[in-house]
KETORMI-574516 format. One line per field, with one value per residue (C-alpha): residue number from 1; residue in three letters; x, y, z. Coordinates in steps of 0.1 Angstrom, whole numbers. Example, Ala and Ser with C-alpha at 12.3 -4.5 7.8 and 13.67 -1.06 7.14 Angstrom:
seq: 1; 2
type: ala; ser
c1: 123; 137
c2: -45; -11
c3: 78; 71
% end
This chain:
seq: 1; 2; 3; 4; 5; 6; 7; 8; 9; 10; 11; 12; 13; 14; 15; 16; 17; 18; 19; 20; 21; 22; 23; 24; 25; 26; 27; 28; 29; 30; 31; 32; 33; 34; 35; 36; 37; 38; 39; 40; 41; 42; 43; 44; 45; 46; 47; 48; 49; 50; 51; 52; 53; 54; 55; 56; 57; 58; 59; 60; 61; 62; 63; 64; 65; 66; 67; 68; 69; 70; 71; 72; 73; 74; 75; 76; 77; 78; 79; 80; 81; 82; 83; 84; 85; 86; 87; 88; 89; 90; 91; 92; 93; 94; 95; 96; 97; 98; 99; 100; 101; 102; 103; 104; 105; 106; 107; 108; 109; 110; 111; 112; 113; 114; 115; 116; 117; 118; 119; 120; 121; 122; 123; 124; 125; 126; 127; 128; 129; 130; 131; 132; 133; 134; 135; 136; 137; 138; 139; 140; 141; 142; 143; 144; 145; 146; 147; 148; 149; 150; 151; 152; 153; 154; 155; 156; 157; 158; 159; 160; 161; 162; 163; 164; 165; 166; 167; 168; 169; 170; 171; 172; 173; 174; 175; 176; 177; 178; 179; 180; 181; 182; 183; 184; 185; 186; 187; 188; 189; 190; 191; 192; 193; 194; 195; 196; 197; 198; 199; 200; 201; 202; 203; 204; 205; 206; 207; 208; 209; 210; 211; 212; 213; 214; 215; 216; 217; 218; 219; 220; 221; 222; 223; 224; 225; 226; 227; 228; 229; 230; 231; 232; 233; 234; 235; 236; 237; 238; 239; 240; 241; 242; 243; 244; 245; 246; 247; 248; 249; 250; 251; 252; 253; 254; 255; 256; 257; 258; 259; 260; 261; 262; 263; 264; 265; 266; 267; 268; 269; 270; 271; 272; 273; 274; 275; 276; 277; 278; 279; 280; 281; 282; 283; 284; 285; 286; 287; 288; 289; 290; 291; 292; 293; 294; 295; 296; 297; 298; 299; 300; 301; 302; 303; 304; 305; 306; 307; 308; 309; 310; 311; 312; 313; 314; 315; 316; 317; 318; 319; 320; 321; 322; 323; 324; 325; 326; 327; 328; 329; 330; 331; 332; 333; 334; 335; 336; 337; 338; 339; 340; 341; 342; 343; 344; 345; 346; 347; 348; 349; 350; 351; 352; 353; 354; 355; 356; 357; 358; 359; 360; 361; 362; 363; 364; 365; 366; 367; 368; 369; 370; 371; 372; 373; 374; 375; 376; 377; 378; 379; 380; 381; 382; 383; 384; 385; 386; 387; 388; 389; 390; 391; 392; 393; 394; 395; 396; 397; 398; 399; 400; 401; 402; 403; 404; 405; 406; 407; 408; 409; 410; 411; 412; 413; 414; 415; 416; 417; 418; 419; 420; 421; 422; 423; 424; 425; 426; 427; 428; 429; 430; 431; 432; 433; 434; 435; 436; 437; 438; 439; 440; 441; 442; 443; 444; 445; 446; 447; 448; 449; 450; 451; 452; 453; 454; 455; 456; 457; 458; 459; 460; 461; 462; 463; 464; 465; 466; 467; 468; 469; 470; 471; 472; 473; 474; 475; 476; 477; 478; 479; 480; 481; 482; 483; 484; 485; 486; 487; 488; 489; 490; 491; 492; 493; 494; 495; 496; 497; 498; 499; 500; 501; 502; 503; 504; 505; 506; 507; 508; 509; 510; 511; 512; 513; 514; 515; 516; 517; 518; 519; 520; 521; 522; 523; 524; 525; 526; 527; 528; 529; 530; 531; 532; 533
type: unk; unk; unk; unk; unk; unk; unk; unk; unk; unk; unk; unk; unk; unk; unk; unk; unk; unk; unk; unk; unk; unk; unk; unk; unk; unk; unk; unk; unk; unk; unk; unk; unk; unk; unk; unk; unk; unk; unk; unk; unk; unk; unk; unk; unk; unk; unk; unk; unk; unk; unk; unk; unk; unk; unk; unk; unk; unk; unk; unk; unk; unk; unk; unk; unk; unk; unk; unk; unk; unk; unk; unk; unk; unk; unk; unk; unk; unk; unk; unk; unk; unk; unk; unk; unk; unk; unk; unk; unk; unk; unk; unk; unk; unk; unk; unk; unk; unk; unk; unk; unk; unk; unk; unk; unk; unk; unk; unk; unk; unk; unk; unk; unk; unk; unk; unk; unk; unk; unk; unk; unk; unk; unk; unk; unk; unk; unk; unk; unk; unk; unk; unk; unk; unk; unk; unk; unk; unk; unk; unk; unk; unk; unk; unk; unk; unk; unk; unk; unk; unk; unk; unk; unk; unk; unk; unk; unk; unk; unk; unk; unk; unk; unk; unk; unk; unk; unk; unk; unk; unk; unk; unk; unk; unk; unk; unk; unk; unk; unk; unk; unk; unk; unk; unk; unk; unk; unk; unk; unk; unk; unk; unk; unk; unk; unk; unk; unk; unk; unk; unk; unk; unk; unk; unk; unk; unk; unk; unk; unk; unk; unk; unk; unk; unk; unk; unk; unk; unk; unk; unk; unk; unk; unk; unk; unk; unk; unk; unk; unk; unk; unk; unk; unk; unk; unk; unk; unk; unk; unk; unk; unk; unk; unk; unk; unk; unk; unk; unk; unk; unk; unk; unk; unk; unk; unk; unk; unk; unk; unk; unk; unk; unk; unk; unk; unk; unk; unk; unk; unk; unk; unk; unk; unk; unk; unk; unk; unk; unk; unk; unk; unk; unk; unk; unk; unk; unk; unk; unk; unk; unk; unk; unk; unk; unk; unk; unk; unk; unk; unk; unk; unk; unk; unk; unk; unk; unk; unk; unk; unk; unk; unk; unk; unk; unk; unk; unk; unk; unk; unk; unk; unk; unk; unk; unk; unk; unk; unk; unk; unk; unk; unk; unk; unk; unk; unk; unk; unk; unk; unk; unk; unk; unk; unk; unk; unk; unk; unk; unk; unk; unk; unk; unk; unk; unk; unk; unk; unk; unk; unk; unk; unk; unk; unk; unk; unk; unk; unk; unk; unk; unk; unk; unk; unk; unk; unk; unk; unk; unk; unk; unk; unk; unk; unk; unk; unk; unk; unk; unk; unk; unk; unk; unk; unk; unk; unk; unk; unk; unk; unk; unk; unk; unk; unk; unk; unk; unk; unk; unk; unk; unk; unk; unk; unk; unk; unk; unk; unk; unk; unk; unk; unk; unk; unk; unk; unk; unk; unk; unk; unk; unk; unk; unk; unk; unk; unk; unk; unk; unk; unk; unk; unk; unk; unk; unk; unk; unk; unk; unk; unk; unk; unk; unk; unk; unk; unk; unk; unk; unk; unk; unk; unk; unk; unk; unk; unk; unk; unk; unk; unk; unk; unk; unk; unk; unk; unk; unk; unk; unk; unk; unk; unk; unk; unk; unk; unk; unk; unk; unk; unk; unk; unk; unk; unk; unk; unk; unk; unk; unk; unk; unk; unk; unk; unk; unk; unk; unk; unk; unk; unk; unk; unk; unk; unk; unk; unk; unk; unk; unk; unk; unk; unk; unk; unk; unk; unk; unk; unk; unk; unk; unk; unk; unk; unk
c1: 192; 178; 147; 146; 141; 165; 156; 147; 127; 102; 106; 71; 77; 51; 58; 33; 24; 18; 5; -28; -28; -46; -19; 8; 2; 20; 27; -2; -27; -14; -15; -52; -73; -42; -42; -17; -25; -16; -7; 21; 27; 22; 0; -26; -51; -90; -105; -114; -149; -127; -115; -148; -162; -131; -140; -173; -161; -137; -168; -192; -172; -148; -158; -195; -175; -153; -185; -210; -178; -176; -217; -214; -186; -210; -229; -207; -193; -225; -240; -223; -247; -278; -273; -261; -295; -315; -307; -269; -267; -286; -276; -239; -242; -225; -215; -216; -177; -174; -195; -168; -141; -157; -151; -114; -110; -116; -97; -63; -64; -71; -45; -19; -28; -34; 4; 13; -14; -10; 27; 12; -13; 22; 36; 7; -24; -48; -74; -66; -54; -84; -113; -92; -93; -129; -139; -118; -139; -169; -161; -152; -185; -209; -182; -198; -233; -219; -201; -211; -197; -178; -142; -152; -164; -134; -108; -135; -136; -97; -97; -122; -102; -72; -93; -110; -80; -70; -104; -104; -71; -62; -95; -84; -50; -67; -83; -54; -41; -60; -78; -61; -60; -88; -109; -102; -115; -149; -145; -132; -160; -183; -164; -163; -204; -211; -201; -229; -251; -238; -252; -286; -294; -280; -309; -331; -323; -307; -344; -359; -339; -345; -382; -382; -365; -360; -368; -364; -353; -347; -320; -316; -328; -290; -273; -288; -280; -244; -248; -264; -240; -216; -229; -236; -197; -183; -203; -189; -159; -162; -167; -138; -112; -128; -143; -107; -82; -51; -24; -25; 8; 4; -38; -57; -59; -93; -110; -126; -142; -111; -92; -58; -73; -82; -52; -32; -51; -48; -11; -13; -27; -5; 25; 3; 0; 36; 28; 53; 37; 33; 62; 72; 73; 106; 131; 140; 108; 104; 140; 127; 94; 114; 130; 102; 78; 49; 45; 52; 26; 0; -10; -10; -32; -55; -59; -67; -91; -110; -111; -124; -152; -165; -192; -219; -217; -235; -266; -288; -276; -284; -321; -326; -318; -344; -375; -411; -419; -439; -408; -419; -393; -396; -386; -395; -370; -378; -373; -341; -330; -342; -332; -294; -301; -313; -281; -262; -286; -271; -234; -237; -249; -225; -194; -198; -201; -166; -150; -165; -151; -121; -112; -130; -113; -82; -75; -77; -63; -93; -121; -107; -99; -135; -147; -123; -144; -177; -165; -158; -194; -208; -178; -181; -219; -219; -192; -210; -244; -265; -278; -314; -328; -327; -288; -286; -304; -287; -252; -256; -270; -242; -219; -228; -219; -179; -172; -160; -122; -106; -115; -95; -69; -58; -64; -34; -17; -15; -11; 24; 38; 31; 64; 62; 31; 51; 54; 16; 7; 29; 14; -19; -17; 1; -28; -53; -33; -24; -65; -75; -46; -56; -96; -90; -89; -94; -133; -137; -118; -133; -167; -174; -209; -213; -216; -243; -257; -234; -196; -177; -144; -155; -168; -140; -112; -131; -125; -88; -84; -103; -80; -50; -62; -61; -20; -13; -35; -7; 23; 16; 7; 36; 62; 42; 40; 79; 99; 75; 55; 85; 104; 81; 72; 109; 114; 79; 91; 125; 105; 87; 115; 130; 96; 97; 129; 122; 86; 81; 68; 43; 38; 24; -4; -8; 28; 45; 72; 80; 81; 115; 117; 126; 98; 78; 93; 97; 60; 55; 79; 67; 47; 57; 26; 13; -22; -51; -42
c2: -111; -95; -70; -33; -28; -39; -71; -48; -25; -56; -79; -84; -63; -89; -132; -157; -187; -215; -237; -216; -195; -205; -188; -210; -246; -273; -299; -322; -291; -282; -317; -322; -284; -265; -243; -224; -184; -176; -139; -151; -184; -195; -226; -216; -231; -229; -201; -218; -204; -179; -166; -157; -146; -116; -110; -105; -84; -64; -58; -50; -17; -9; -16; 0; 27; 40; 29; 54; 83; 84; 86; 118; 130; 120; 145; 170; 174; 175; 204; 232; 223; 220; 252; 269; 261; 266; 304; 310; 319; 349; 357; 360; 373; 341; 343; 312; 311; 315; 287; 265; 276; 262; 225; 240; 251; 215; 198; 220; 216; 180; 171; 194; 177; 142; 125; 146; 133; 98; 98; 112; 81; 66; 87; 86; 66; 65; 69; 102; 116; 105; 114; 148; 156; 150; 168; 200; 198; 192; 228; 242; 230; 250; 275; 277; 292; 319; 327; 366; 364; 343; 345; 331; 302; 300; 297; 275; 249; 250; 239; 213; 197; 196; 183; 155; 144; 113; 99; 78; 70; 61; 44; 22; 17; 14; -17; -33; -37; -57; -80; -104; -108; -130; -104; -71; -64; -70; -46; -20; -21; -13; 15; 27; 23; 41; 75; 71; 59; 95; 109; 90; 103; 142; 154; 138; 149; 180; 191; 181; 206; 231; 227; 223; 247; 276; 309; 297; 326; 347; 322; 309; 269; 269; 279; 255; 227; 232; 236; 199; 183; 202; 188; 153; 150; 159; 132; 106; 119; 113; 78; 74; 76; 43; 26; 28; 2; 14; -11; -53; -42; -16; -17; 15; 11; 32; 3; -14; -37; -51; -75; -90; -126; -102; -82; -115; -132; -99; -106; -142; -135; -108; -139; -162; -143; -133; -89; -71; -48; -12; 14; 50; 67; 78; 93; 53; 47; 76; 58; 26; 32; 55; 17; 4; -2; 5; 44; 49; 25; 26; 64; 67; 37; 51; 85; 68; 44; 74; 96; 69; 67; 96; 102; 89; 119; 138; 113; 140; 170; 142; 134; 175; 179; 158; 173; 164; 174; 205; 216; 205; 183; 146; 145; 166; 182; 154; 123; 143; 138; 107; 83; 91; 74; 45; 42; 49; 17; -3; 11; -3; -37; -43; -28; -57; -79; -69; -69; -103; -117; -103; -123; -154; -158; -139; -120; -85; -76; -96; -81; -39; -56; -70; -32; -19; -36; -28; 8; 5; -1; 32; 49; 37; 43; 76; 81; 73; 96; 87; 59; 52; 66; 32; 27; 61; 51; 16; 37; 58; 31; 4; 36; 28; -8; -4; 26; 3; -2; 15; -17; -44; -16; -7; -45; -52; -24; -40; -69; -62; -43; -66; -59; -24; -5; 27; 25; 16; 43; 68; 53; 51; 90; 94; 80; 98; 133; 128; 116; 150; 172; 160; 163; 201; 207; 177; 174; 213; 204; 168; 173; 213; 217; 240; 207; 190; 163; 156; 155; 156; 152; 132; 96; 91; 100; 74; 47; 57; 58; 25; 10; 26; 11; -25; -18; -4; -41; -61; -43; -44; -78; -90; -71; -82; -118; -117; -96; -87; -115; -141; -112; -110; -147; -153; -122; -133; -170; -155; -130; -159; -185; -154; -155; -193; -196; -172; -187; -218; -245; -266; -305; -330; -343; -374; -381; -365; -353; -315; -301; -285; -258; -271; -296; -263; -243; -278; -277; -237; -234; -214; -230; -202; -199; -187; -175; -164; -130
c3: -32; -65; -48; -51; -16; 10; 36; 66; 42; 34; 63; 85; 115; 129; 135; 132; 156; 132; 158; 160; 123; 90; 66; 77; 61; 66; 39; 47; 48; 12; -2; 12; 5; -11; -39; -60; -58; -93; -86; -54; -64; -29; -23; 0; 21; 15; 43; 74; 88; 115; 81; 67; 97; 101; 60; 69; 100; 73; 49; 74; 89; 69; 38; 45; 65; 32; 14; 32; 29; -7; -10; 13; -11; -34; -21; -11; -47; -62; -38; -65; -95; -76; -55; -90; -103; -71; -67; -64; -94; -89; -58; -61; -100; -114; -149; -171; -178; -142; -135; -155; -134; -102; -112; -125; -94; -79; -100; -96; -61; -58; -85; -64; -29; -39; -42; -7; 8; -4; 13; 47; 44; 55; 76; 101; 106; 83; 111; 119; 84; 64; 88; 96; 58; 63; 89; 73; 38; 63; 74; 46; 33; 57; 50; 17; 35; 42; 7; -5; -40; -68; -59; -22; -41; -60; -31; -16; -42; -45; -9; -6; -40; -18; 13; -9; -28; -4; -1; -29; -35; 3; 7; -21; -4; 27; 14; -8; 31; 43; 18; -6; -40; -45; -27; -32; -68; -56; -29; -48; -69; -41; -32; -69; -71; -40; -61; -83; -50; -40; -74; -76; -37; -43; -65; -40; -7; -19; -37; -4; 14; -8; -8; 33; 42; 13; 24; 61; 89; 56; 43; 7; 5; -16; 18; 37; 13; 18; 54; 63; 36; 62; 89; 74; 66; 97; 118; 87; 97; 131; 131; 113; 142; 154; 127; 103; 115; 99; 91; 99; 107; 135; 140; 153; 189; 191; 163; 194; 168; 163; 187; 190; 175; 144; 139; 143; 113; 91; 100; 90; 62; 45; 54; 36; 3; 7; 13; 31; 56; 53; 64; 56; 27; 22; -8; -17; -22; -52; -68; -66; -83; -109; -117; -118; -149; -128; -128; -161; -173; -149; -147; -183; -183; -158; -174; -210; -198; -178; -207; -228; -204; -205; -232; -206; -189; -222; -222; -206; -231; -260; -245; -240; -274; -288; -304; -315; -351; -339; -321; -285; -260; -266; -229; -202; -176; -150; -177; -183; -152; -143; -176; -167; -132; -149; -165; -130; -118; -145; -138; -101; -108; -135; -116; -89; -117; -133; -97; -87; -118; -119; -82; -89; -122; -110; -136; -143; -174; -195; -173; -186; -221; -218; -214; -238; -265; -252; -254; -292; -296; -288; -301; -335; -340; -325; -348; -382; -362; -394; -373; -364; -330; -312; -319; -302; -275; -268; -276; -242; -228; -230; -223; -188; -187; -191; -166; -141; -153; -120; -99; -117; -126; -89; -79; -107; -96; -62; -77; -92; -57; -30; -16; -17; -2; 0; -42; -48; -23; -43; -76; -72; -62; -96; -114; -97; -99; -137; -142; -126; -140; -179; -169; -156; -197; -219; -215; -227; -253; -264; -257; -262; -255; -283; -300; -285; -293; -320; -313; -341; -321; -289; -304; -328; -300; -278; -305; -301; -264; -262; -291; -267; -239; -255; -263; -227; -215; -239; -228; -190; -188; -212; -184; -155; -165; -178; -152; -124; -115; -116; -94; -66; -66; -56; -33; -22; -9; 1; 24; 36; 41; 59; 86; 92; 103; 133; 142; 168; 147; 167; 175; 156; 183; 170; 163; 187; 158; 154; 122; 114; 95; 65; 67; 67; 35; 15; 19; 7; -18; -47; -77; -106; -130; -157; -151; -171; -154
% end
């Protein structure tokens, strides 16, 4: 057989009773509420109601569970700036260059950690490597209380980067486990938004802390900040021995939320849209994604579309530049602050906009291309600057409608390696190590603040990137749609022939006539497509 990976290496460790499970339709199921999944090829049944209700069951813990981490690493990553501001500053005689180096800091370490960390996501579970990563930047955050100068910080932030770097990427691989195609867009996009959730409730909570408690038994309100974010992460942690249920494939026994009936659907349905389950990372696995088309294209594709996203992130320094004709601020320090969240509030309806359409409509590569032109918008009128105020305004604005590429991007990614979770493991850590080596540097360099408001530099690369993007869009989708797709439809329907031919088919009730196995695969063969995707 023409596959990459060898028949043991992608062969269900798990069987399927088709007597009792939705995924596996017989020919009169198909012919009556069928329908051709464009991304497998498999004809698949319409979700019964027990379906929906273990959906529901998936969004309701482990969907809100990875949703409520990231807010607290929201949090946690945003507890530097406002103590810096809120008397650290003073009290451990930071420097402004020195500032800088707290975020380089970060980045370095999470870019180091992240791909290692995505392999050990398969060489353990993931309900005791993710909360345990948690837990240890937990510490290492109330370690930060007790921090007496700059180069403490330093090592600090170094190691909460390496702590922090399998969050998002496993919670993303986490969740390309166990929903399908048609759903997991949509859930990524919650998970993306609840970063900026994260953002909109720091300033918040963490100005309430200071004010409550600042000056308490002698201590600094910035110490105390970092002590409850501490504390607040390790109980997040906590619940995630329980409330993570690892693999369809081999379930966390301590997820008592999740019974046998559940893990045996999850099973079912992994069969149904033709997804090997998950197994070891192991040295094949790096030469059979250095064959594949896949990590070459999609970190580069990543890192571009990030870096084209960025000018957002400048909105406040453009508002705090502004000035009355007598010299006064046109906004005050508060309205600084606060009209960025307004485009954060736009940012997270929008991402589950982008995410729902990208799995109704199954496709992803028209939802990023749809950003990809919003993004030339703003870049080009920013570029010409000579515009009036209000184009400035809406510019920033709109900048906020297209940061939501990552959701459709890691939902094609997994997409195009059904077969192979080892390989999108070790790929998606690529992209998100490549994303954070490049951002380490390239923002100094694009976006120097020297030049605020008006980057000379920054706009006109965004129209490039964006531009960029719209080629890497074309090229992955013409290989996808020429040589992978067609590929893992047929080692797809070869895996699944492979399954039916070892499962007890049941009896026709009515009839009284069993349903050979052949009966069973004439009725799921294949349909190849081509797809709006």
């Amino acid at each position: 057989m023409n596959r990459t990976q060898s028949e043991d290496e992608i062969q269900p460790s798990y069987v399927v009773d088709s007597e009792n499970a939705p995924g596996v339709n017989t020919k009169d199921s198909i012919t009556k509420d069928g329908k051709v999944d464009v991304i497998s090829g498999a004809q698949v049944q319409s979700k019964s109601k027990a379906e929906r209700l273990f959906v529901a069951r998936l969004d309701f813990i482990l969907l809100v569970y990875v949703c409520v981490s990231q807010i607290i690493k929201g949090l946690d990553q945003q507890n530097v700036s406002a103590a810096y501001v809120s008397g650290m500053k003073e009290d451990l005689n930071i420097q402004a260059n020195e500032y800088n180096y707290f975020t380089t800091y970060f980045n370095v370490g999470y870019a180091v950690f992240v791909i290692p960390s995505q392999i050990m996501m398969t060489w353990t579970r993931p309900s005791w490597w993710l909360p345990g990563l948690e837990f240890t930047w937990g510490v290492l955050t109330i370690v930060f209380f007790f921090a007496k100068n700059v180069k403490e910080i330093y090592a600090l932030r170094a190691l909460v980067g390496a702590f922090e770097a399998s969050a998002y990427p496993g919670a993303i691989f986490l969740l390309s486990s166990w929903f399908t195609p048609s759903e997991l867009a949509l859930r990524i996009s919650f998970y993306h938004s609840s970063q900026w959730m994260g953002s909109m409730l720091a300033g918040g909570l963490q100005a309430a802390i200071y004010e409550g408690l600042d000056g308490k038994s002698g201590i600094r309100g910035w110490r105390w900040m970092f002590l409850i974010d501490g504390i607040m992460t390790i109980f997040i942690a906590g619940l995630g021995f329980v409330l993570i249920p690892d693999y369809p494939s081999n379930p966390n026994p301590w997820a008592f939320w999740l019974k046998d009936r559940h893990v045996k659907m999850a099973q079912d349905r992994s069969l149904r849209y033709r997804r090997a389950d998950n197994k070891k990372f192991n040295r094949y696995a790096i030469t059979r994604a250095l064959k594949q088309p896949q990590l070459y294209l999609f970190p580069i594709f990543y890192m571009t579309a990030q870096l084209a996203q960025q000018g957002y992130l400048y909105f406040n320094l453009f508002l705090k530049s502004l000035k009355n004709p007598d010299g006064t601020a046109v906004w005050s320090v508060a309205q600084v602050n606060a009209l960025p969240m307004v485009g954060y509030a736009i940012s997270i309806v929008l991402v589950w906009g982008w995410g729902w359409a990208s799995d109704y409509f199954q496709t992803r590569w028209a939802i990023i291309f749809a950003q990809a032109v919003l993004g030339l918008i703003p870049g080009i009128i920013m570029s010409v600057w000579n515009v009036p105020m209000g184009a400035k305004y809406f510019s920033y604005f709109l900048s906020f409608s297209f940061i939501a590429t990552s959701p459709p991007l890691f939902a094609w990614l997994s997409d195009m390696t059904p077969h192979d979770s080892e390989m999108r493991a070790f790929i998606i850590g690529c992209c998100t190590a490549t994303w954070y080596a490049v951002n380490s540097w390239a923002n100094v360099l694009i976006w120097p603040a020297k030049e605020a408001p008006h980057y000379r530099v920054g706009w006109k690369l965004t129209v490039g990137m964006w531009l960029f993007v719209m080629f890497e869009i074309w090229l992955i989708r013409l290989i996808d749609m020429k040589y992978v797709r067609p590929r893992n439809q047929k080692i797809g329907q070869e895996l699944y022939e492979d399954q039916v031919q070892h499962v007890p088919h049941s009896i026709d009730d009515d009839a009284d006539v069993a349903l050979d196995n052949k009966q069973v695969q004439d009725g799921l063969e294949v349909v190849p497509v081509q797809s709006r995707r």
